[in-house]
KOLDO-761263 format. One record per residue: residue in three letters; x, y, z of N, C-alpha, C, O in turn. Coordinates in steps of 0.02 Angstrom, whole numbers, plus 50000, padded with zeros to 5 digits. Example, Ala and Ser with C-alpha at 12.3 -4.5 7.8 and 13.67 -1.06 7.14 Angstrom:
ALA506604971650390506154977550390506604983550390507124983450423 SER506424988850354506844994750357506455000250394506705005750402 
# end
This chain:
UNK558185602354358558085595654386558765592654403559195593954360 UNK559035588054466559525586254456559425578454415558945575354393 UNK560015577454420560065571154373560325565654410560685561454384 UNK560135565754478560495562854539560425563254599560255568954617 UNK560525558354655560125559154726560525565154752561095564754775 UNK560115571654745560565580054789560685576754866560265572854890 UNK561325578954904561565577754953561055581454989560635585254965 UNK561195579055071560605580455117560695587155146560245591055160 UNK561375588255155561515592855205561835599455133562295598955092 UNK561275605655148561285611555130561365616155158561215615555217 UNK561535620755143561685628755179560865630055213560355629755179 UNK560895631255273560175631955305559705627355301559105628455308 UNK559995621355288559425618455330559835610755348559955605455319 UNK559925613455400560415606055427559665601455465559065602155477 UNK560285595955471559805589455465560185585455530560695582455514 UNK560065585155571560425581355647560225574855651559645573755666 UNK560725568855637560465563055631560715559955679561295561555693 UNK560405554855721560635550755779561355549855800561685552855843 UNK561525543855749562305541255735562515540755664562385535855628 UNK562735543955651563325542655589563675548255557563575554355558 UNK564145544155525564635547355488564695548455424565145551355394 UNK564095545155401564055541155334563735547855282563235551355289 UNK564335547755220563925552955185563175551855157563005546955125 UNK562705557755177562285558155166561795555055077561225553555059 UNK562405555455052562075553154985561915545554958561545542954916 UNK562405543555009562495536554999562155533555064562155527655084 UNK561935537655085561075534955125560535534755103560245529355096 UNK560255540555085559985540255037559895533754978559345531254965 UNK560395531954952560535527654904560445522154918560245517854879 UNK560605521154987560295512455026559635512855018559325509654975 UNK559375516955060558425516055051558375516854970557775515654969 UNK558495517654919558055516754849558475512854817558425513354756 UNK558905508754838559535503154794559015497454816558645494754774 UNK559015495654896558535489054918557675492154895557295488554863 UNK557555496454909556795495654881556585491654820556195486854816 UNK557095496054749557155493654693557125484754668556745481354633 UNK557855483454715557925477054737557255472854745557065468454706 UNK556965474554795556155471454809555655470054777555295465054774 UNK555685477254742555045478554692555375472554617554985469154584 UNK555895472754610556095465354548555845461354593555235460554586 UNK556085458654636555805451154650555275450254659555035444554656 UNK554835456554677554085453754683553755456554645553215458654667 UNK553905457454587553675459754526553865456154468553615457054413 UNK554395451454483554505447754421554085442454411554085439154359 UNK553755441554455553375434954489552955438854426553175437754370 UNK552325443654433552035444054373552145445054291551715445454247 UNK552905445454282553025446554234553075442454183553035443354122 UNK553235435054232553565430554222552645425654224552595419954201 UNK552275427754243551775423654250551325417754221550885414054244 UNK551655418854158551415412654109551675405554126551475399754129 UNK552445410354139552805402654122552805397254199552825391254214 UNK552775403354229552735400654320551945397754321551935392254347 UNK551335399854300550865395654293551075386954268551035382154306 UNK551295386654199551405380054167551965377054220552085371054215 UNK552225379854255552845375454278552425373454344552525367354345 UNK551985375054406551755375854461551185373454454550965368854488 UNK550815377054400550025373654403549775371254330549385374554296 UNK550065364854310549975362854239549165360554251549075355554287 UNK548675363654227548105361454212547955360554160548395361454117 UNK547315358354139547205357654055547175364054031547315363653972 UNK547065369554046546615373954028547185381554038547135384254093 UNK547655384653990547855389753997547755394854030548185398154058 UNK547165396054028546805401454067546585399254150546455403954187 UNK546565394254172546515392054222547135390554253547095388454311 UNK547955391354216548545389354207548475397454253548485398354314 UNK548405402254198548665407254221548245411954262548385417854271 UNK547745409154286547335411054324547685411254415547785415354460 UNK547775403054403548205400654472548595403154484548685403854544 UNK548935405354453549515409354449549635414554462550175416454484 UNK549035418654447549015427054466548745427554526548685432654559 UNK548465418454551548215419254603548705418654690548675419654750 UNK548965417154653549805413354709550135420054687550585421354727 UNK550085424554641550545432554649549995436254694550245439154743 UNK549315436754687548795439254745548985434854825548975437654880 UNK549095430554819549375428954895549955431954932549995432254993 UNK550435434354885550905438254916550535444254951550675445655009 UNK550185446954924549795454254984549555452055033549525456255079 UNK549285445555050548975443955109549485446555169549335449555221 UNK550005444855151550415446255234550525453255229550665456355281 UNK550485457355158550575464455176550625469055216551095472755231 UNK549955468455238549665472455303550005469755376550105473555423 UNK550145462955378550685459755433551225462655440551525463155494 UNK551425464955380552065466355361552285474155408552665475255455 UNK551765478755363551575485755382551555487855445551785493155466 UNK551205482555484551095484355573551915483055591552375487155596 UNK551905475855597552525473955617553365479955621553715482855662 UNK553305478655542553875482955531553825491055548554265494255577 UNK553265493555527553135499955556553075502755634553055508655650 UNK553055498255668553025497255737553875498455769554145502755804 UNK554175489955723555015490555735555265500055704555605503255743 UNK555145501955666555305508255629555425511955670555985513755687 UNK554635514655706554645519455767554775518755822554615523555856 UNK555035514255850555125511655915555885510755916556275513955951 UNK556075504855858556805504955875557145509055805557705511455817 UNK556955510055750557215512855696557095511655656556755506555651 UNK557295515855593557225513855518557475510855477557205508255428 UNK558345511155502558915505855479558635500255503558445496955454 UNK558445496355574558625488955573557815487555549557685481555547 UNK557315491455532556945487455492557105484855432556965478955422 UNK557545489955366557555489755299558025482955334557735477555332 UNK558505483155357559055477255366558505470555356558535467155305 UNK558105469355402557565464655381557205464055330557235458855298 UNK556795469055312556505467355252556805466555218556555462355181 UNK557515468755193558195464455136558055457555155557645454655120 UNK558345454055210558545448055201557695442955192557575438455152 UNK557325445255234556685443255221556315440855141556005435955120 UNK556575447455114556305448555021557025443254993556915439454946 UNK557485443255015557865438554983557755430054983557635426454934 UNK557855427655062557405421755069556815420255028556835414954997 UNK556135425155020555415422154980555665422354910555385419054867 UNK556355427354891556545424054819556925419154803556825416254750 UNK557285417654835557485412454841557055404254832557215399254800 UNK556405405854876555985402254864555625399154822555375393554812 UNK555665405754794555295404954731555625402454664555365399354618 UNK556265404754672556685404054614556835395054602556705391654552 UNK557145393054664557405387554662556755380254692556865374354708 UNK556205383854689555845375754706555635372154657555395374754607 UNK555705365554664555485360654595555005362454562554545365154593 UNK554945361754487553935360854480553695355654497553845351554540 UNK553215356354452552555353354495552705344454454552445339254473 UNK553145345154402552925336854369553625332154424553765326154427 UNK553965338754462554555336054489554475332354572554775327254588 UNK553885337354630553845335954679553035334654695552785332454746 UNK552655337054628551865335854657551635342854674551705348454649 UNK551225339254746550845346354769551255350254824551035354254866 UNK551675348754819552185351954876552425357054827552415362554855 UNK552685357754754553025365054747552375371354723552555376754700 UNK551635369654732551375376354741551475377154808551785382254821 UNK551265372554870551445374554932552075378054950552165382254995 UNK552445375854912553235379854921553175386354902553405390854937 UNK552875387454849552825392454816552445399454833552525405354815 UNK551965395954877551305402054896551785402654983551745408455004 UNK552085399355018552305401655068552855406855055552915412155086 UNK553305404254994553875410754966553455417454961553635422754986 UNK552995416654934552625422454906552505426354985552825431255005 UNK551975423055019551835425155093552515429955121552455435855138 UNK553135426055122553625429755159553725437355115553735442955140 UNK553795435655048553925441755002553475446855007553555452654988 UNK552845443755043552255449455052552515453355119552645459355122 UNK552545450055157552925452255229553405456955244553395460755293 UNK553875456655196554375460555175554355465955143554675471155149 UNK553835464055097553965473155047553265474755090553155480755078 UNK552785472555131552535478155161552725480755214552425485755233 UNK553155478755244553685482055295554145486555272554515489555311 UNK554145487255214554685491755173554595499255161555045503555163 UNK553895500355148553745507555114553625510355184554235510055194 UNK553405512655239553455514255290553925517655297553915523755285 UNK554835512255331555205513555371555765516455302556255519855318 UNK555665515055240555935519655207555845527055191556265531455197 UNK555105527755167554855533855146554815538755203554795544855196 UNK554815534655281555035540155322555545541955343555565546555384 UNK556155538555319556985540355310556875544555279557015550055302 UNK556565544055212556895548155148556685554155156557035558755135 UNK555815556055201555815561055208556185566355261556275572355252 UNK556395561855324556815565255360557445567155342557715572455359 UNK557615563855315558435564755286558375572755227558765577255212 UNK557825571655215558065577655164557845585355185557285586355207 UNK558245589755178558035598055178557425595755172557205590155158 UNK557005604155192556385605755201556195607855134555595607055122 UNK556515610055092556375612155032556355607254953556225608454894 UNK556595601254995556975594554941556475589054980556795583854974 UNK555815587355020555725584755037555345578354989555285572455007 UNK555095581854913554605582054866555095576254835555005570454818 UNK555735581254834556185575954791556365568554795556315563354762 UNK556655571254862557055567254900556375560454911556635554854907 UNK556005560354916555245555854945555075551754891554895545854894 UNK555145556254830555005555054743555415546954739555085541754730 UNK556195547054748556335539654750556265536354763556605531654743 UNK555655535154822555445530054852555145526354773555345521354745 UNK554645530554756554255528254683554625525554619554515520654583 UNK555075530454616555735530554554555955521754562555835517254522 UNK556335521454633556575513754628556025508954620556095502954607 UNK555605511254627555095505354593555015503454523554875498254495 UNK555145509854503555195511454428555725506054394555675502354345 UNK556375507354451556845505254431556925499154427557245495854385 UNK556515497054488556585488254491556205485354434556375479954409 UNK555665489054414555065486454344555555486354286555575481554248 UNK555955491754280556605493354220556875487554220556715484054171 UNK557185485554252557485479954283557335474054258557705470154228 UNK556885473454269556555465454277556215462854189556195457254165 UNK555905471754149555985471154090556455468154050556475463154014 UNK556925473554068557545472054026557775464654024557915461953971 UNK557805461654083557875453954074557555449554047557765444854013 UNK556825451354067556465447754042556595446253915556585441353878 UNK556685454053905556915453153840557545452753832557595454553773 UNK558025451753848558495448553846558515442053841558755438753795 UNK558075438753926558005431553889557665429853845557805425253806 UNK557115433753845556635431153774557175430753708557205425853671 UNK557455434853702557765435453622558245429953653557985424553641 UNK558945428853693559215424853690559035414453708559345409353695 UNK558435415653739558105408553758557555408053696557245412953675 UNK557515403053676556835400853660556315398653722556415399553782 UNK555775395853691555195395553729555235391753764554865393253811 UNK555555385753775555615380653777556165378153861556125374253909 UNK556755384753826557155385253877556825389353939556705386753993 UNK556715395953923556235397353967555805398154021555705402254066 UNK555465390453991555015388954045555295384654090555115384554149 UNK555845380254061556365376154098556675379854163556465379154220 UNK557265384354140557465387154192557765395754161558205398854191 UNK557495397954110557435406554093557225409754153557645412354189 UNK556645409754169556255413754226556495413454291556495418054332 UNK556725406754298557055407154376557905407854394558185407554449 UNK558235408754317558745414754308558655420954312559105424354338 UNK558105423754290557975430654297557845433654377558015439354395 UNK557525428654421557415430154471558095429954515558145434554556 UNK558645425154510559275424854540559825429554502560365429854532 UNK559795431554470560285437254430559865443354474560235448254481 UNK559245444254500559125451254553559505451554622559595456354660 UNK559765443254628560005443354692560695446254708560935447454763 UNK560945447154648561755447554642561785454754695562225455554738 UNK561185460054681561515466354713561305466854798561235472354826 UNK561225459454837560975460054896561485459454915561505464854945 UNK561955457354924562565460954972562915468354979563165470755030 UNK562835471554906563005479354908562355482454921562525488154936 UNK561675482254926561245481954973561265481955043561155486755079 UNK561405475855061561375475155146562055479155173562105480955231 UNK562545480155127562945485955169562895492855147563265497055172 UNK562435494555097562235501155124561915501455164562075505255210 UNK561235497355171560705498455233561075498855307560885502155355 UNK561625494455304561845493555371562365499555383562525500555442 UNK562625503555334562785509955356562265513955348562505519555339 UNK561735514255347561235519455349561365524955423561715524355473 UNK560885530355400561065535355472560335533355498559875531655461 UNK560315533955567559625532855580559195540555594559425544655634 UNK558505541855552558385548055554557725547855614557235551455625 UNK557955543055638557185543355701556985548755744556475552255750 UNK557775548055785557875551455825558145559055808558435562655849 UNK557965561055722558175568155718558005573755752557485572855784 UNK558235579055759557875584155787557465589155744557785593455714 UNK556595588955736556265593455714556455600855702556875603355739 UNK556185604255657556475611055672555895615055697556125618755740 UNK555265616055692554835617355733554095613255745554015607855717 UNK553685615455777552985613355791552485610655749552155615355728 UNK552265605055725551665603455665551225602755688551215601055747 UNK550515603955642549815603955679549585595255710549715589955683 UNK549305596355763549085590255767548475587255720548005590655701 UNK548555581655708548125576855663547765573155691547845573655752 UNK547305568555675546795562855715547175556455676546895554655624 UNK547695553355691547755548355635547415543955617547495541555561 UNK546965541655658546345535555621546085539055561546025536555505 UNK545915545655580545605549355523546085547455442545865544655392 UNK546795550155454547055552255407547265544655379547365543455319 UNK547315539655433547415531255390546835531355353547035529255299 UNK546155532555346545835528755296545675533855248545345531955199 UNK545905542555253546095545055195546615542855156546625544655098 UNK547115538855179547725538755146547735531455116548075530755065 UNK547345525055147546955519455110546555521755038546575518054989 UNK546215527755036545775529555000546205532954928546015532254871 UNK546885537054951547385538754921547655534454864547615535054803 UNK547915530254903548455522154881548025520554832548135520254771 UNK547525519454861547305510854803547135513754733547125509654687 UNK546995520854718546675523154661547685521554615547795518554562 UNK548095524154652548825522954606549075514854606549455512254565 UNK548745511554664548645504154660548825500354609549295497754578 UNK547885501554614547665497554562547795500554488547715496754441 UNK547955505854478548275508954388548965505254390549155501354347 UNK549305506854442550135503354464549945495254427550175494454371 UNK549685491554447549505484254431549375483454383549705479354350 UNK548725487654350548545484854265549135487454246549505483354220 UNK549395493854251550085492654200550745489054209551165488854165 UNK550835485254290551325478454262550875472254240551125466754226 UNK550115473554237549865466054189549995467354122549995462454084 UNK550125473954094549995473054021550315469154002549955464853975 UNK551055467353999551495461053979550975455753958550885453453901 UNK550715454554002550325446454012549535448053980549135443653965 UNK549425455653975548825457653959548975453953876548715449153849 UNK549445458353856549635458153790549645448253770549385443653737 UNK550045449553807550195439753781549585433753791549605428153766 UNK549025436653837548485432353821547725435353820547275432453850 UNK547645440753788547245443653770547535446053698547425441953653 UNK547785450353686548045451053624548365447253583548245447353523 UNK548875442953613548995436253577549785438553542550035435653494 UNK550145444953583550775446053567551095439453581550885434453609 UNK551915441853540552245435653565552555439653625552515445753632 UNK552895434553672553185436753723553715441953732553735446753771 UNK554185439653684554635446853681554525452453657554815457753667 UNK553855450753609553585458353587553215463053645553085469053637 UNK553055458753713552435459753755553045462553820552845465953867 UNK553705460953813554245463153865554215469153881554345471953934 UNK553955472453802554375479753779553705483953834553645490053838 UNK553365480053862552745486553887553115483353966552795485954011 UNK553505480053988553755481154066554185485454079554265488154133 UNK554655487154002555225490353974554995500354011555235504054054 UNK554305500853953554085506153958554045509654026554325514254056 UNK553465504454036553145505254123553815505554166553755508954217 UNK554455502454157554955505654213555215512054192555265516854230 UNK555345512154148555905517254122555305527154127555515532854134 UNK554605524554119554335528054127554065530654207553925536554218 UNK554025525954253553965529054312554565530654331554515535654366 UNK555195528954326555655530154358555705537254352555835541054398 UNK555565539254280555885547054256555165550854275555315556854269 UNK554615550554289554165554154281554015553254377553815558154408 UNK554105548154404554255549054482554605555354490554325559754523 UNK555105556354468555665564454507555245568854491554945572054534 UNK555145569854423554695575554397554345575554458554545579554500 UNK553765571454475553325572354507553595575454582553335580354607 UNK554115572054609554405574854673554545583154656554405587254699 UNK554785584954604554955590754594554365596654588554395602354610 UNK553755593154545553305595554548552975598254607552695603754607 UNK553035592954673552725592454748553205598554782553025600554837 UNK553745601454756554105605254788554055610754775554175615054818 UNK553865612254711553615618154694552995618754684552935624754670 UNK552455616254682551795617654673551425615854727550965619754740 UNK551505609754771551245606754816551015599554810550815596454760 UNK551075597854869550815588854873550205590254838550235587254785 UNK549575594054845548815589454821548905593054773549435590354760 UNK548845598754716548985598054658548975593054606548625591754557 UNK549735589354645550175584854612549785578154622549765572754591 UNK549655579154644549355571254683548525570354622548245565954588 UNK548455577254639547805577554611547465575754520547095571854491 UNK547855580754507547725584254431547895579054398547505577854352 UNK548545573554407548465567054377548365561254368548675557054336 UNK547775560854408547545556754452546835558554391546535554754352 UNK546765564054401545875566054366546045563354310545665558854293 UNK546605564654267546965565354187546775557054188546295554754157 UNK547285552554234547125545354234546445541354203546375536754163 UNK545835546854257545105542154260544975548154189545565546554197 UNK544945549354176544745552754090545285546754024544965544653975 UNK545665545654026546055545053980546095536753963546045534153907 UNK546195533554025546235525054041545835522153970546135519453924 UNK545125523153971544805519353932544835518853870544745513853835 UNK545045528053845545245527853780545745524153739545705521853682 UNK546425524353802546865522953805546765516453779546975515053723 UNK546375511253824546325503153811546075499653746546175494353717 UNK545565507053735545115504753657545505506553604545445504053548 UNK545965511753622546715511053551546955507353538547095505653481 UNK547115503953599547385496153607547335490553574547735487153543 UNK546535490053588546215486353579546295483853514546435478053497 UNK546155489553474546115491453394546645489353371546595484553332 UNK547195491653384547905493953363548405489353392548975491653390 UNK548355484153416548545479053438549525477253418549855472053417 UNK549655482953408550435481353404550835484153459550605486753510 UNK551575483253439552105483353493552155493853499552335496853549 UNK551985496553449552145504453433551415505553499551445508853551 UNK550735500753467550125506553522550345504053593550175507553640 UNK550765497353607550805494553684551205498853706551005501453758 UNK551965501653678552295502353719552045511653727552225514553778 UNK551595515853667551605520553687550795521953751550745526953786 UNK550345516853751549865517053796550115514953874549895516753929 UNK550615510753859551025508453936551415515053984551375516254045 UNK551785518753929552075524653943551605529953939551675531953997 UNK551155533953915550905537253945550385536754008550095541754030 UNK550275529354037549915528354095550415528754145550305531054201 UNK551005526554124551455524154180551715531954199551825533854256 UNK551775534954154551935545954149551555547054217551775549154271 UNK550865544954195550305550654229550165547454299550005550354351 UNK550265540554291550385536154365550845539354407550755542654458 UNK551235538054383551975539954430551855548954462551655550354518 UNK551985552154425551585558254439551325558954503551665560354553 UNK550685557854502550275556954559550605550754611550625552054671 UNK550765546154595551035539554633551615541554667551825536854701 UNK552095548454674552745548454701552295556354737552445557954795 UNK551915559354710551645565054766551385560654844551585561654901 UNK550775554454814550625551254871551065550254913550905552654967 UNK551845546354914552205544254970552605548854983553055547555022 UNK552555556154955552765561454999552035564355040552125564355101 UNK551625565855029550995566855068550875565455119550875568855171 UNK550725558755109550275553555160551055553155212551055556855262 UNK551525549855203551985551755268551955556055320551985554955380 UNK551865563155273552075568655284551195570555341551345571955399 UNK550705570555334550485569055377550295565855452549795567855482 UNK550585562555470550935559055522551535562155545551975564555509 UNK551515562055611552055562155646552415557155653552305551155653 UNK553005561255660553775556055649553635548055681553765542355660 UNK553225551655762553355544255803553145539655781553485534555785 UNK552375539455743551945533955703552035535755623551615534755580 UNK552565537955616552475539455535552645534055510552225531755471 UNK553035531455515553275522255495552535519155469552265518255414 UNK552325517855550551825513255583551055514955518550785511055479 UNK550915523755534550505523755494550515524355429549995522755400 UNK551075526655391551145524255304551045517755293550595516255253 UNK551405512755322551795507355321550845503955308550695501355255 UNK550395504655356549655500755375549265503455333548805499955311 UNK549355510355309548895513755241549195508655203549005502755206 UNK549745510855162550125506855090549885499155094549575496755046 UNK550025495255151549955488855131549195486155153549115480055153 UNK548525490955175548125488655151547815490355085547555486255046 UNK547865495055078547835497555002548005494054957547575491954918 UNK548625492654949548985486054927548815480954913548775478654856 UNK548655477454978548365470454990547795468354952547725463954910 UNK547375472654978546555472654944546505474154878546185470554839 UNK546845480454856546795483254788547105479854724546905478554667 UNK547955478854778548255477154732548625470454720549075467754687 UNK548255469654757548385459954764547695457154740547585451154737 UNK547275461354724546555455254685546555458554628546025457854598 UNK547165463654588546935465954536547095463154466546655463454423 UNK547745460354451547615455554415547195448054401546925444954355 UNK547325447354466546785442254461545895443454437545505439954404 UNK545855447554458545185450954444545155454154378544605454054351 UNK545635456954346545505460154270545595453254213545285453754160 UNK545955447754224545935442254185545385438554196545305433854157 UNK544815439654258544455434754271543725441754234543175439654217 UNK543865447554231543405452354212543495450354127543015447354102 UNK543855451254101544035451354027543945442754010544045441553950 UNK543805438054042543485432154032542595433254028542215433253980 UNK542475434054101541575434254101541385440354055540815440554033 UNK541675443754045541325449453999541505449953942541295454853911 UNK541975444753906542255445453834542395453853812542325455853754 UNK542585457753864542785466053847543325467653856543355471053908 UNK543895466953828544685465853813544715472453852545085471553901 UNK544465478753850544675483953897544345485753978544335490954011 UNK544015476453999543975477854077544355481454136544165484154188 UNK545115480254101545655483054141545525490354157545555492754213 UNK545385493654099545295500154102544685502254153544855505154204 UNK544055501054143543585502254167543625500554255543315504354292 UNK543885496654274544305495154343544595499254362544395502054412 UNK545215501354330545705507954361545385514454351545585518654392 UNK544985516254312544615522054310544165523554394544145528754427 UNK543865516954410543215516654447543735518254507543665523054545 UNK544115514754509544635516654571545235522854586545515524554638 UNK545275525654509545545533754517544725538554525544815544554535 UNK544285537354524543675540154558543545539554601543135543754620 UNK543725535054646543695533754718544355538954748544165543454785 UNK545025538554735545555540154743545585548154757545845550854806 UNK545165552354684545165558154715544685561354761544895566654786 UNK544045559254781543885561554809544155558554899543965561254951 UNK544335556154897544885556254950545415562554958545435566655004 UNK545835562054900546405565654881546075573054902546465576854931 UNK545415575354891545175582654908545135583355006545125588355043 UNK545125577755017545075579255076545885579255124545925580055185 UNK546365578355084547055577355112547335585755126547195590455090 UNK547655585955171547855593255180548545594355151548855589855122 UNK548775600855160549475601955109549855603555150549795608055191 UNK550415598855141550985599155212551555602155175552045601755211 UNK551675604755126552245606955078552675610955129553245609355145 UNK552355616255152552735620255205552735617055273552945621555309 UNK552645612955304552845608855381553555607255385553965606655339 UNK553635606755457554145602655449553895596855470553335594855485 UNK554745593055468554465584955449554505581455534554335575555544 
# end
């Protein structure tokens, strides 16, 4: 395994990129430095969700506190799919660099937004309005993102490293969840509760901003891989066909992706952890996809995309429920952080085969266009009503492991999709 992004250019299998000069590794490194980047800011929003409820939507009623709340993080997917056309469109037409260049500054602005608008005892009904339009742009942005990256990352890399190299798209997600943990318990142990809700959370969100300038100048030295030159002939595809196999793909790693950044919040108002004890499962869930993402790329390189895609995907819809009713039982920081990590293992897995796959299906010209419109409806729908929907399930049904029974129903949907995906391991890209 390496222990690091492998350079692009290998003995036999060169890689002809438009314009640049720019070493290959540290291209690479732009597309999964800003992804990462993204995935904190629009992921801290749920992490952070308690306290951004009480500050935005003080109602009587906690659960209606944090209801609103998960409901203004479900508004960010609405523009998803806006996002996806748009940017996937700019991708293939004019490139893959000056999209990511946008979706940076785009995802920076809706955090921004978010970070710095009054609450609610300060301006009224104007800072949820502030708040759900930040969100909107942040939706805009990271669904313009997975597209015009994941089809860099696959062009840029050898034919034999494609598994790998694709794998970081997932990894920096990992990374940004790592991320956003780690702060989150940091401030917990160094803030009290109190501070916190004051202005803890919307430190955490401006301490992500620090790395958008060494960001926007990697992206802006990026090589552009649009215009690479193929090395031979790929079968033709029907792509309408293969978009709503690859909708069918997404949402099953979706919606598992989601219940495991709710557990935090699962834990803290269902289980009744305290907050810094409830950190340690955002902790897991990054540190665990990040490392079990490569595996999985590595896996896709030697065994094949549906395999990989497959086998833990089945493991997922078998295991989830047990998983939740250990939980359930066992209600400490030892069963959270080891039920968080082995979902987030078997997620990632399958979750970093998908965005080498489903690309890899598509041709270069719409490959942007069509990842970019799979991912962010998948997304949108799946994974923008899924917290909201497992706190509003685990209310009407008083069954603390609704979460589970949700992501199961939707890794059953997922593979029988996944059987119908073809194996591009040997294509070129």
């Amino acid at each position: 395994m390496h222990s690091g992004i492998p350079d692009i250019e290998e003995p036999g299998q060169p890689v002809i990129f438009a314009h640049t000069a720019v070493p290959p590794r540290k291209a690479v490194a732009a597309a999964v430095a800003g992804n990462a980047l993204e995935f904190y800011d629009f992921l801290s929003y749920a992490f952070f969700a308690v306290d951004i409820g009480k500050t935005f939507f003080p109602v009587h009623s906690s659960y209606m506190s944090l209801l609103l709340s998960l409901a203004v993080f479900g508004f960010g997917f609405f523009a998803r799919p806006v996002g996806g056309v748009v940017f996937g469109l700019m991708g293939d037409r004019v490139g893959r660099r000056a999209s990511l260049i946008l979706t940076l500054v785009l995802m920076t602005l809706g955090t921004l937004g978010v970070a710095l608008t009054p609450s609610y005892a300060s301006i009224g009904l104007a800072a949820p309005v502030i708040v759900v339009f930040a969100r909107l742009v942040q939706g805009f942005a990271l669904g313009g993102e997975i597209g015009p990256s994941s089809a860099f990352l696959i062009e840029a890399a050898p034919k034999h490293r494609r598994g790998l190299y694709a794998s970081w798209q997932f990894a920096s997600q990992g990374a940004g969840i790592l991320l956003a943990g780690i702060m989150g318990l940091l401030f917990g142990r160094l803030l009290g509760q109190e501070a916190m809700l004051a202005w803890g959370w919307r430190a955490a969100f401006l301490l992500g901003l620090l790395v958008v300038p060494l960001a926007l100048y990697l992206r802006r030295s990026m090589p552009e891989t649009l215009h690479a030159r193929s090395a031979g002939p790929r079968p033709h595809r029907a792509p309408a066909r293969y978009l709503v196999i690859a909708i069918g793909v997404i949402l099953g790693g979706t919606v598992s992706a989601y219940v495991g950044s709710y557990m935090t919040t699962y834990a803290i108002a269902t289980l009744g952890m305290p907050p810094t004890a409830a950190m340690a499962a955002t902790v897991a869930l990054g540190l665990f996809t990040l490392v079990f993402s490569v595996v999985g790329g590595l896996m896709c390189d030697r065994y094949g995309r549906k395999p990989t895609l497959l086998w833990p995907r089945v493991v997922s819809a078998l295991v989830t429920v047990p998983a939740f009713r250990l939980l359930d039982a066992s209600p400490g920081v030892l069963t959270l952080v080891l039920v968080t990590s082995a979902l987030a293992a078997i997620n990632a897995l399958s979750g970093a085969a998908t965005l080498v796959a489903v690309p890899e299906v598509f041709e270069r010209r719409h490959r942007a266009l069509g990842l970019g419109v799979a991912y962010a409806i998948g997304v949108s729908i799946f994974g923008g009503t899924t917290q909201f929907l497992v706190t509003w399930l685990i209310h009407a049904t008083a069954d603390p492991i609704a979460p589970a029974w949700y992501a199961t129903a939707a890794s059953v949907v997922a593979i029988a999709a996944m059987l119908m995906m073809p194996e591009t391991r040997n294509e070129d890209a």
